[in-house]
Gaussian input, Z-matrix of N, CA and C with variables (Angstrom, degrees):
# hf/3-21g

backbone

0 1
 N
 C     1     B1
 C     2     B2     1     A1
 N     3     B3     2     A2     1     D1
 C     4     B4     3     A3     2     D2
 C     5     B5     4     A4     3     D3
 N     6     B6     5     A5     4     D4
 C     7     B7     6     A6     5     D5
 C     8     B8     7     A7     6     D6
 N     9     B9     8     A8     7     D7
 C    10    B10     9     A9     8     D8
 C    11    B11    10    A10     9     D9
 N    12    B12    11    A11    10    D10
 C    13    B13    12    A12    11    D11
 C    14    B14    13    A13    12    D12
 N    15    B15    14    A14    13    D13
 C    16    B16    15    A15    14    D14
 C    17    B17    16    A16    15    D15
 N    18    B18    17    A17    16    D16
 C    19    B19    18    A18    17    D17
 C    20    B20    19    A19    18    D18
 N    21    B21    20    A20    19    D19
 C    22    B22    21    A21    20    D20
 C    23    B23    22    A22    21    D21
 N    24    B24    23    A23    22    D22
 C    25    B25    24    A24    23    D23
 C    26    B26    25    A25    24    D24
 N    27    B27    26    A26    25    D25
 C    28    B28    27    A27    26    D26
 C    29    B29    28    A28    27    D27
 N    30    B30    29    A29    28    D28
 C    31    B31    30    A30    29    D29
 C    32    B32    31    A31    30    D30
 N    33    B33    32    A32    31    D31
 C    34    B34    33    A33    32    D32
 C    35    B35    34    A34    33    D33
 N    36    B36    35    A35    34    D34
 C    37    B37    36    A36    35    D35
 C    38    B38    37    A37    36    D36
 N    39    B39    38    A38    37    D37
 C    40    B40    39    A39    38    D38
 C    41    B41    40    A40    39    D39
 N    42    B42    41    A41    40    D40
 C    43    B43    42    A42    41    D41
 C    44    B44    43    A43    42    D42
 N    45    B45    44    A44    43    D43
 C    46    B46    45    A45    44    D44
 C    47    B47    46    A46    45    D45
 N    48    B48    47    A47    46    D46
 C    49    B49    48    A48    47    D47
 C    50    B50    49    A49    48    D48
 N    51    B51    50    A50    49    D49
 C    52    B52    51    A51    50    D50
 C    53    B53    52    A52    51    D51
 N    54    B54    53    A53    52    D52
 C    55    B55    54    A54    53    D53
 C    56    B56    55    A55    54    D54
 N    57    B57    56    A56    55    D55
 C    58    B58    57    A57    56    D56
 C    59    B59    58    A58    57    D57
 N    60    B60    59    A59    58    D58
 C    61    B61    60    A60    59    D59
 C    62    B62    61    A61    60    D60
 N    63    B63    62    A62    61    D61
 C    64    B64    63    A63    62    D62
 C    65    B65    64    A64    63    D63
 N    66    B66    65    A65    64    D64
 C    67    B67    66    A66    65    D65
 C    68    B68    67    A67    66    D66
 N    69    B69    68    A68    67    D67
 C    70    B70    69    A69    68    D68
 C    71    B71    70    A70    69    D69
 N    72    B72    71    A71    70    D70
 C    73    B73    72    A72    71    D71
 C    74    B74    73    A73    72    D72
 N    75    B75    74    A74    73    D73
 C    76    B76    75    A75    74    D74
 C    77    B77    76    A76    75    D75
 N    78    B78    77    A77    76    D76
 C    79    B79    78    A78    77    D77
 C    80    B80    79    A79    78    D78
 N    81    B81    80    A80    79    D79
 C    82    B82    81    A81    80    D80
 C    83    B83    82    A82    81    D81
 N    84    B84    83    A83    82    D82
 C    85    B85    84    A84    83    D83
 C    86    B86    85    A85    84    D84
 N    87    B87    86    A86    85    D85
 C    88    B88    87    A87    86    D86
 C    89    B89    88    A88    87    D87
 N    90    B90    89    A89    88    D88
 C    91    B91    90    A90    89    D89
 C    92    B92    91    A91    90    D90
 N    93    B93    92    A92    91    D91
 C    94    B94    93    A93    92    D92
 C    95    B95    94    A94    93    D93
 N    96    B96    95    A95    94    D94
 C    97    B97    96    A96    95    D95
 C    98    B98    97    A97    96    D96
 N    99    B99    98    A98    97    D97
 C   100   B100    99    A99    98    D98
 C   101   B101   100   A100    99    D99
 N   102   B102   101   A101   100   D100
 C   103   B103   102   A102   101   D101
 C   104   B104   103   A103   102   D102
 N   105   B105   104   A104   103   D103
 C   106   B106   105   A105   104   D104
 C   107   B107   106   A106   105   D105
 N   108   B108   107   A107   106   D106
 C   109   B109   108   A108   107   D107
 C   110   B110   109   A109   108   D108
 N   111   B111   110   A110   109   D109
 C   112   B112   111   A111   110   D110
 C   113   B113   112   A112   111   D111
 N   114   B114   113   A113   112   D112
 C   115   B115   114   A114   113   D113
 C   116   B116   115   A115   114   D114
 N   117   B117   116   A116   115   D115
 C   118   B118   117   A117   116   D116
 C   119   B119   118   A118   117   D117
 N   120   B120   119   A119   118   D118
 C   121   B121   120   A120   119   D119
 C   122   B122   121   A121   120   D120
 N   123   B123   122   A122   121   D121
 C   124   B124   123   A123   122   D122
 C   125   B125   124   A124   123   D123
 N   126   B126   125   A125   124   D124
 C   127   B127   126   A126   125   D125
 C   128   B128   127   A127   126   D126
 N   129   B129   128   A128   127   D127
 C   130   B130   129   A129   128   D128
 C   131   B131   130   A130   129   D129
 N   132   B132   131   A131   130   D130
 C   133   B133   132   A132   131   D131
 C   134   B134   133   A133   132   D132
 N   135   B135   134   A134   133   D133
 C   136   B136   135   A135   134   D134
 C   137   B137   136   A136   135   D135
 N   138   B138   137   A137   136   D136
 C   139   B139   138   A138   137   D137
 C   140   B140   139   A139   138   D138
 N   141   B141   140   A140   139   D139
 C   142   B142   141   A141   140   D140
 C   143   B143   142   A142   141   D141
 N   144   B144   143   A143   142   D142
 C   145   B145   144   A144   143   D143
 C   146   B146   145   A145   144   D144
 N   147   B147   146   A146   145   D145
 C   148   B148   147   A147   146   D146
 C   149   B149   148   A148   147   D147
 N   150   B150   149   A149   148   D148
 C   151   B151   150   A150   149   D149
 C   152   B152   151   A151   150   D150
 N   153   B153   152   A152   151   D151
 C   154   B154   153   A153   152   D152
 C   155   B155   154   A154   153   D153
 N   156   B156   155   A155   154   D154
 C   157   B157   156   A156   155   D155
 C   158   B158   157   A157   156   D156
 N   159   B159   158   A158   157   D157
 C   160   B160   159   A159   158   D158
 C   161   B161   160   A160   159   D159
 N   162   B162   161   A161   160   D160
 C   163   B163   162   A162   161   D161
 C   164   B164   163   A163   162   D162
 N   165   B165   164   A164   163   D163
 C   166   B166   165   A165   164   D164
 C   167   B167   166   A166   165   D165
 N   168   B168   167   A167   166   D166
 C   169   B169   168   A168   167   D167
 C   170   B170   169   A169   168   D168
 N   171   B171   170   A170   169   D169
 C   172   B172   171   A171   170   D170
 C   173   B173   172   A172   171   D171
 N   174   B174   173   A173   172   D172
 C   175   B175   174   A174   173   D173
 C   176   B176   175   A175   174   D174
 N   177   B177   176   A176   175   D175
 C   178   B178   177   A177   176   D176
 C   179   B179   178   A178   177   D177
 N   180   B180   179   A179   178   D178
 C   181   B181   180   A180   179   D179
 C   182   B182   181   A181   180   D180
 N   183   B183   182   A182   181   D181
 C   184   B184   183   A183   182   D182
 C   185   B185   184   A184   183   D183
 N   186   B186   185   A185   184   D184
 C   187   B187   186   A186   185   D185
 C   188   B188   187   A187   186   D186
 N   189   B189   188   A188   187   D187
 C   190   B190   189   A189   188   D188
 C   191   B191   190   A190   189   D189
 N   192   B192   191   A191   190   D190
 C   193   B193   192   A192   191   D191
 C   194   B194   193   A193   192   D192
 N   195   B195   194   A194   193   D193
 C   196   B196   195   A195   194   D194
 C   197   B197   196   A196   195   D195
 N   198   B198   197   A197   196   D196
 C   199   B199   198   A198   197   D197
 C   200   B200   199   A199   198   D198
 N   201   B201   200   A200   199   D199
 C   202   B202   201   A201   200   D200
 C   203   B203   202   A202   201   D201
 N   204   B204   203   A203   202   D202
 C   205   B205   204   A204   203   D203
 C   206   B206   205   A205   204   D204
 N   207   B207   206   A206   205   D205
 C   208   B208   207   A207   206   D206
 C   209   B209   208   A208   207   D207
 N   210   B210   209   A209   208   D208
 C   211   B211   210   A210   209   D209
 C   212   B212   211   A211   210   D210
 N   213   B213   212   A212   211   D211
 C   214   B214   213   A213   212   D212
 C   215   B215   214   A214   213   D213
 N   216   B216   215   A215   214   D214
 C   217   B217   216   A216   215   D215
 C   218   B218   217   A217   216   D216
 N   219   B219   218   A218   217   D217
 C   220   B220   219   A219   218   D218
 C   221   B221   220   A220   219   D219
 N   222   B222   221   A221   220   D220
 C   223   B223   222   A222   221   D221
 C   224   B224   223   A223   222   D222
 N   225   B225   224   A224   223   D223
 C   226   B226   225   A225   224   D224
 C   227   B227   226   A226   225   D225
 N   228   B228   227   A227   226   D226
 C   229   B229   228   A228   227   D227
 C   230   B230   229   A229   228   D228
 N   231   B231   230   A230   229   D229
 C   232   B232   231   A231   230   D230
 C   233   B233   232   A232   231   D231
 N   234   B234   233   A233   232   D232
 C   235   B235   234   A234   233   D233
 C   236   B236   235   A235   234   D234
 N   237   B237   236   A236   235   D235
 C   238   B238   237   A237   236   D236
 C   239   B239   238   A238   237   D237
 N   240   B240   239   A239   238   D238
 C   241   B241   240   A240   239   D239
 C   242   B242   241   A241   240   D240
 N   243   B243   242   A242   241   D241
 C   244   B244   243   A243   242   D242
 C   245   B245   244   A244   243   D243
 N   246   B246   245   A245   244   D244
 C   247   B247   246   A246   245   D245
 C   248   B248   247   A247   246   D246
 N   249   B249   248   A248   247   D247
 C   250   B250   249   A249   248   D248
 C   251   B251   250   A250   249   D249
 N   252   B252   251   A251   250   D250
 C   253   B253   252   A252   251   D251
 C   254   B254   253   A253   252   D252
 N   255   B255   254   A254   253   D253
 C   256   B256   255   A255   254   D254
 C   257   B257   256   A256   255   D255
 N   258   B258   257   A257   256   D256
 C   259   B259   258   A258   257   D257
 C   260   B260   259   A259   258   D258
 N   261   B261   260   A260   259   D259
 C   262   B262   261   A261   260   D260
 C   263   B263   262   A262   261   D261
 N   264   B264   263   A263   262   D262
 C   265   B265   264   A264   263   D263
 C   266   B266   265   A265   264   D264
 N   267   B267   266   A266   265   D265
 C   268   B268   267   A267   266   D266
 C   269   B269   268   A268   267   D267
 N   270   B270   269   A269   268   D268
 C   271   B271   270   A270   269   D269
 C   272   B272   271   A271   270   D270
 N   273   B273   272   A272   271   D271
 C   274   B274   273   A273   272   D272
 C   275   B275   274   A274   273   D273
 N   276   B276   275   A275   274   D274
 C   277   B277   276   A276   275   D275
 C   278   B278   277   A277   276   D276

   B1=1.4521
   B2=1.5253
   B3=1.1770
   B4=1.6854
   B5=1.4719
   B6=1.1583
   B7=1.2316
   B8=1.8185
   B9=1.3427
   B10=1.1949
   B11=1.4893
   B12=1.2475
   B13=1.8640
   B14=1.9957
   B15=1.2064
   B16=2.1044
   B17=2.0255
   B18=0.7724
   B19=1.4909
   B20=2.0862
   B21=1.4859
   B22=1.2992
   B23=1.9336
   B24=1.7290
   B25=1.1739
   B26=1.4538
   B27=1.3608
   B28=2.0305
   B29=1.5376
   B30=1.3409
   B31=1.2602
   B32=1.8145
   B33=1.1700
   B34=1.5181
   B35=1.4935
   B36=1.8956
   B37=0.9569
   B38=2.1901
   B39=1.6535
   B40=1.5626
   B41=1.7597
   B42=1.3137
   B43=1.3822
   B44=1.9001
   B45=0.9827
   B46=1.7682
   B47=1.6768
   B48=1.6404
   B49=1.3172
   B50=1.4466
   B51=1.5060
   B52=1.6304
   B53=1.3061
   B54=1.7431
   B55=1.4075
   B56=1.9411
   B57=1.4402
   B58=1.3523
   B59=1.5694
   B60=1.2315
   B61=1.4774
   B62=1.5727
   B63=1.6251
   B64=1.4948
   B65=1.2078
   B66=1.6178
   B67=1.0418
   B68=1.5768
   B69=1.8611
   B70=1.3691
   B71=1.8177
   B72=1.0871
   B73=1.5600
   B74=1.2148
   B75=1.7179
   B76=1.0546
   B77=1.4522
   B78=1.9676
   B79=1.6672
   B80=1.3747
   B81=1.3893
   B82=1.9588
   B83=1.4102
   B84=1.2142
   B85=1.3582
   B86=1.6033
   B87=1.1741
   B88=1.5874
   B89=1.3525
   B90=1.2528
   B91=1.5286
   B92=1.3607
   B93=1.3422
   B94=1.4550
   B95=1.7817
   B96=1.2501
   B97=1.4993
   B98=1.6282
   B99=0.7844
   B100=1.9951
   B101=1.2057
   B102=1.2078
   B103=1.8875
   B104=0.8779
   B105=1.7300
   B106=1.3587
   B107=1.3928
   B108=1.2252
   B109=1.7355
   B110=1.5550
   B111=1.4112
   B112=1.3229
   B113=1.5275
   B114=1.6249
   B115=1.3937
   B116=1.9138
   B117=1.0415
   B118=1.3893
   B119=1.7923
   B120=1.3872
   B121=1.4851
   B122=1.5698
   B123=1.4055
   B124=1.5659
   B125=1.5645
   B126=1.1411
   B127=1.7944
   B128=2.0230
   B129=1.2486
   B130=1.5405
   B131=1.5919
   B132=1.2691
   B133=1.2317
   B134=1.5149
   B135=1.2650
   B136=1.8942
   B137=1.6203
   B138=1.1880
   B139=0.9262
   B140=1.7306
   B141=1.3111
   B142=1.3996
   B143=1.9783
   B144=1.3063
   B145=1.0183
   B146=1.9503
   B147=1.1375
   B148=1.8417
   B149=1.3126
   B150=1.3932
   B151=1.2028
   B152=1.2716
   B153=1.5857
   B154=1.8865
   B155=1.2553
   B156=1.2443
   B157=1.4250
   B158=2.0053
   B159=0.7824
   B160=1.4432
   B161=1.5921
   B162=1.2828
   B163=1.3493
   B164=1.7996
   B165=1.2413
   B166=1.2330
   B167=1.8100
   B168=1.1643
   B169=1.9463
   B170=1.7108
   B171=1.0031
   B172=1.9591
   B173=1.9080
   B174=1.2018
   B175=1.2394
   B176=2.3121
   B177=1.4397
   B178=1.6334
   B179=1.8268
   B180=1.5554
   B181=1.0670
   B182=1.8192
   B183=0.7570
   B184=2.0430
   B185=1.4499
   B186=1.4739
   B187=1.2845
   B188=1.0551
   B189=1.6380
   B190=1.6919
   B191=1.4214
   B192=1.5819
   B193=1.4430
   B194=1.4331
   B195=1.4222
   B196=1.0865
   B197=1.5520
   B198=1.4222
   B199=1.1487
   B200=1.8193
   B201=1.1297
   B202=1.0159
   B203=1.3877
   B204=1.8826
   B205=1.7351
   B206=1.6084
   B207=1.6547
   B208=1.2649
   B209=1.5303
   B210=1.3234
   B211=1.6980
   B212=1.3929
   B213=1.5046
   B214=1.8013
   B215=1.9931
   B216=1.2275
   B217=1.1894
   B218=2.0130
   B219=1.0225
   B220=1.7871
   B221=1.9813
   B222=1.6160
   B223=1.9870
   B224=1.6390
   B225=1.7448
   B226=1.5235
   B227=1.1155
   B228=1.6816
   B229=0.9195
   B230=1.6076
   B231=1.3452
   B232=1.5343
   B233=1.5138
   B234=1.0558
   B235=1.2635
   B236=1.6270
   B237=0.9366
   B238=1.6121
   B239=1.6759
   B240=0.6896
   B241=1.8853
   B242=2.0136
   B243=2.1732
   B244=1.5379
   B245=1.8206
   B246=1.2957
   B247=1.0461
   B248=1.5688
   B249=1.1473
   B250=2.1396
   B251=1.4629
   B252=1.5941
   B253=1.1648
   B254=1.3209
   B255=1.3644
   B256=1.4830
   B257=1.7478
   B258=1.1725
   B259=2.0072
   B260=1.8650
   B261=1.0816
   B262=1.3696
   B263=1.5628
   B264=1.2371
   B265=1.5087
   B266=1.6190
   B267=1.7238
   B268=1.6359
   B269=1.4791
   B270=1.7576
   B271=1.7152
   B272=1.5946
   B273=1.6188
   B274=1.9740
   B275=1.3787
   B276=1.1926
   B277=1.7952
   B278=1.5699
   A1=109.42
   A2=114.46
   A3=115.44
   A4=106.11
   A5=116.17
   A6=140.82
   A7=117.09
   A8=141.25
   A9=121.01
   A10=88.57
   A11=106.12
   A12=108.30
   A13=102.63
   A14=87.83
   A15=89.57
   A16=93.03
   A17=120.67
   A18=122.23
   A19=104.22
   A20=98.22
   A21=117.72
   A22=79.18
   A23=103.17
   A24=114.14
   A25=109.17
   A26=110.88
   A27=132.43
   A28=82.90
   A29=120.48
   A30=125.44
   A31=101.03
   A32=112.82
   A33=102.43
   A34=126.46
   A35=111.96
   A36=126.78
   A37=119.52
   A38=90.67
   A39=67.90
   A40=108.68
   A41=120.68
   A42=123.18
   A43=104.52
   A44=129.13
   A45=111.52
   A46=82.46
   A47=101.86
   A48=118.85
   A49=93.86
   A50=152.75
   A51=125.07
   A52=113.67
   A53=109.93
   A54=105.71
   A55=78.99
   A56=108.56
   A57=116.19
   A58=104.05
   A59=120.78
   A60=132.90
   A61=126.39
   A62=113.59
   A63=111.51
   A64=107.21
   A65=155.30
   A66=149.24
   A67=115.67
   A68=131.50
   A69=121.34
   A70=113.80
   A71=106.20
   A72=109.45
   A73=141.68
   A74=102.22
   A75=138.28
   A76=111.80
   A77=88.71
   A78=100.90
   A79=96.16
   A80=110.10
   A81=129.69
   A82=94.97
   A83=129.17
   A84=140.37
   A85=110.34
   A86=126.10
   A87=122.03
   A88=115.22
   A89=120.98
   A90=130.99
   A91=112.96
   A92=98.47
   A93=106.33
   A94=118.07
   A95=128.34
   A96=142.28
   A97=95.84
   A98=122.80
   A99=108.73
   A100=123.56
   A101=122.21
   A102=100.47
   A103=149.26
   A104=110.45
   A105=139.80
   A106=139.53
   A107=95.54
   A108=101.16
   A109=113.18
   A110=118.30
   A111=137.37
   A112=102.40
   A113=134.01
   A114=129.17
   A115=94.81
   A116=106.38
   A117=113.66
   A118=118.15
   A119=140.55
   A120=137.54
   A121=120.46
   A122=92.24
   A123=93.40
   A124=120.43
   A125=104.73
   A126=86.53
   A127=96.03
   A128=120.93
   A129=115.95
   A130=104.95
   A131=118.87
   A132=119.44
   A133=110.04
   A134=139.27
   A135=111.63
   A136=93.72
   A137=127.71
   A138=124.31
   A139=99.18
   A140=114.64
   A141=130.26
   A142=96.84
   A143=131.90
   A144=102.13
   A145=112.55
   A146=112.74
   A147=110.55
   A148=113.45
   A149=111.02
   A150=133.12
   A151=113.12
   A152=120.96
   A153=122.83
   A154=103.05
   A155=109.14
   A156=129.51
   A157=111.99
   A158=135.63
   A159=139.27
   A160=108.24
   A161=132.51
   A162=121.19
   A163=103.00
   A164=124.65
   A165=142.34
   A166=114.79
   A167=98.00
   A168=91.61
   A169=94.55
   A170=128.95
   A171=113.18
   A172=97.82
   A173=102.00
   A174=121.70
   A175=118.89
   A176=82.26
   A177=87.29
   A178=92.27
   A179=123.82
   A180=119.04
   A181=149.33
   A182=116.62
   A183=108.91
   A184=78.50
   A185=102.77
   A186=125.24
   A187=121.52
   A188=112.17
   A189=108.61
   A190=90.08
   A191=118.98
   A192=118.98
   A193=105.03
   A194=140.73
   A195=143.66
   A196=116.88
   A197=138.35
   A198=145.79
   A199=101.73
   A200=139.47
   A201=141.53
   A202=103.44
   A203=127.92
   A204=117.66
   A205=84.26
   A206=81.53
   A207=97.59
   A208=126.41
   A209=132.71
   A210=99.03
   A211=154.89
   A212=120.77
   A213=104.81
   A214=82.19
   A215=118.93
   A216=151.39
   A217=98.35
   A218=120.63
   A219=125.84
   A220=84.05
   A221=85.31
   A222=83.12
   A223=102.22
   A224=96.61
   A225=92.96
   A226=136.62
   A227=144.65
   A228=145.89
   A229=111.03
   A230=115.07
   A231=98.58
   A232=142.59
   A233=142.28
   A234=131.32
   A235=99.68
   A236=144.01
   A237=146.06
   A238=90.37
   A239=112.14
   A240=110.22
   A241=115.82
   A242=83.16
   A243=79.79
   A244=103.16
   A245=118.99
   A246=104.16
   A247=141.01
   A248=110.50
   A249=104.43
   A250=89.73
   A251=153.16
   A252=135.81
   A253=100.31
   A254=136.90
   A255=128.21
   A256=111.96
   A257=97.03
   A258=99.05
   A259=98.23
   A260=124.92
   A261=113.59
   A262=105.74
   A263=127.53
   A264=99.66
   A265=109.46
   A266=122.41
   A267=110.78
   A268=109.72
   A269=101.81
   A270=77.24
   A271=96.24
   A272=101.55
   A273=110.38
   A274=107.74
   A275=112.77
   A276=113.51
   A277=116.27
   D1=127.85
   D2=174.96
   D3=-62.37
   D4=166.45
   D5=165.96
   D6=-89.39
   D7=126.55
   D8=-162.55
   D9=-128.14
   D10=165.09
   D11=178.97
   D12=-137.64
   D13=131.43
   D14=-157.35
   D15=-115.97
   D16=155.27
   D17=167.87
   D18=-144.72
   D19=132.34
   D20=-166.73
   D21=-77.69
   D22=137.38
   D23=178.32
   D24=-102.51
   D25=6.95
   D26=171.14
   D27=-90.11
   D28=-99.81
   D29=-134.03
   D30=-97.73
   D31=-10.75
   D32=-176.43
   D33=86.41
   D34=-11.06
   D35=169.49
   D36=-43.97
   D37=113.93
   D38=-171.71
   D39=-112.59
   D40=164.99
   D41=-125.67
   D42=-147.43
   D43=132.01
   D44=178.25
   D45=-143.68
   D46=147.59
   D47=-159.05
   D48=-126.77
   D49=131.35
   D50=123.90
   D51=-68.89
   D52=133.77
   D53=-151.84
   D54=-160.93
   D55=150.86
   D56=179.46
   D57=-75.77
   D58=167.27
   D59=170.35
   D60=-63.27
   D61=-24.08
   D62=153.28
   D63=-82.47
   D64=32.05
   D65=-164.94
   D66=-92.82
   D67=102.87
   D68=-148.26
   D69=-55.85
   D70=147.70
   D71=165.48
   D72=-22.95
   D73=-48.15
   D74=-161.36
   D75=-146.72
   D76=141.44
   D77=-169.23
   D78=-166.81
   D79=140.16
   D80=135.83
   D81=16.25
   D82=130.72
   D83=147.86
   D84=-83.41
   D85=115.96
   D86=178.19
   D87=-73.43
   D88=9.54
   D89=178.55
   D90=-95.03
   D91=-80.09
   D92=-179.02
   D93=-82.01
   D94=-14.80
   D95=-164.83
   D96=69.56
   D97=31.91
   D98=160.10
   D99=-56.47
   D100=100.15
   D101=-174.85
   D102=-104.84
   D103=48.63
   D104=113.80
   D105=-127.71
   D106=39.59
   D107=-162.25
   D108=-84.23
   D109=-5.83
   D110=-172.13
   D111=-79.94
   D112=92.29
   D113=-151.22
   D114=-117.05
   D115=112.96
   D116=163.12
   D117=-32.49
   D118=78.02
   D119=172.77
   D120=-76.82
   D121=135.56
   D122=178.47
   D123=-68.74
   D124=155.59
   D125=-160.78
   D126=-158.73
   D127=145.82
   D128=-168.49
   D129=-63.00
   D130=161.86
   D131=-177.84
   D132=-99.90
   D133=144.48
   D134=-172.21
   D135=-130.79
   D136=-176.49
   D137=-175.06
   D138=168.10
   D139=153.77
   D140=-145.76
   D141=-123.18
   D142=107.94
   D143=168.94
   D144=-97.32
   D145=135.59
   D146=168.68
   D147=-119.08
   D148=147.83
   D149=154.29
   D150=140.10
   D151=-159.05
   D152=170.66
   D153=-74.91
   D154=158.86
   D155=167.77
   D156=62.70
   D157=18.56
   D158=-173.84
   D159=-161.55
   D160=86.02
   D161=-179.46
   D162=-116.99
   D163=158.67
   D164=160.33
   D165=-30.60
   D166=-51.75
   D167=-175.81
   D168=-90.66
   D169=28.78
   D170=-175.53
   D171=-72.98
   D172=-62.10
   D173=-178.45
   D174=-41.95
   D175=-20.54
   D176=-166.82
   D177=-97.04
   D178=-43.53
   D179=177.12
   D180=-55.20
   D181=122.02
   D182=-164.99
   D183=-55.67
   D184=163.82
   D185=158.64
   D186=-80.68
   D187=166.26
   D188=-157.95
   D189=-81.93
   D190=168.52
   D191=178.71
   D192=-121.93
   D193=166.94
   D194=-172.58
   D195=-84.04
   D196=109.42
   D197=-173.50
   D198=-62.35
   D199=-11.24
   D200=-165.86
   D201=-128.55
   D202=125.82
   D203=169.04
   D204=-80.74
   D205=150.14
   D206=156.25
   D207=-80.00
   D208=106.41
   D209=154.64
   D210=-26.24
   D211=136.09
   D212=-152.51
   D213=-88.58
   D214=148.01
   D215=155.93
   D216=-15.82
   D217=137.06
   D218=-174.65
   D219=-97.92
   D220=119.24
   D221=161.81
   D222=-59.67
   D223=153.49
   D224=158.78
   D225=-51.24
   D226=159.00
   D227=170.44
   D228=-72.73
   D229=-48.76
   D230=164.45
   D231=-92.49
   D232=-172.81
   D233=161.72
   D234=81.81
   D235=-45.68
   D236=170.96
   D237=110.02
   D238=49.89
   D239=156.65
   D240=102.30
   D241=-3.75
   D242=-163.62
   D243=-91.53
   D244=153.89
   D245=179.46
   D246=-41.82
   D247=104.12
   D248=-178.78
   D249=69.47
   D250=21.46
   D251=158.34
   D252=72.96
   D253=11.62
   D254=-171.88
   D255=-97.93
   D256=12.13
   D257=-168.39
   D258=-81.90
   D259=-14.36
   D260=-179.35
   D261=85.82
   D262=5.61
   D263=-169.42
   D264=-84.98
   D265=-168.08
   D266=-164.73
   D267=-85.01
   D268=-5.05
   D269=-156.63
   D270=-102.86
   D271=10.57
   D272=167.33
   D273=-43.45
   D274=137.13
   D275=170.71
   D276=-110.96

């Protein structure tokens, strides 16, 4: 069940309910008796992730980088760079 957070639009009284998802908007303020001043507010949703592999800071951190460059790939020796020398062009040997 979510948690909902309501503020009386009489008295300002503010209010958080666990309450199901058809649960009405609007309700009775237990402060002042307004009876409907109790207004459903939008409010962030939070949530906790636990366990291995999924933690809270993953998302904020750079990724690790490689301690080693790679070397770029040696063109082939034949063909002048084209794959296996099979492209047909003139300066193929």
């Amino acid at each position: 069940m979510p948690l909902y957070e309501y503020r009386c639009e009489a008295c300002g009284q503010p209010e958080e309910k666990l309450e199901s998802l058809s649960a009405p908007e609007v309700h009775a303020c237990p402060a002042c008796g307004a009876g409907e001043g109790m207004k459903r507010q939008l409010s962030v949703a939070a949530f906790s992730l636990a366990g291995s592999g999924w933690y809270k800071g993953a998302a904020s951190e750079p990724a690790a980088s490689t301690t080693k460059a790679e070397a770029p790939a040696a063109a082939p020796k034949s063909g002048h760079g084209c794959a296996a020398g099979g492209c047909g062009c003139p300066i193929a040997g």
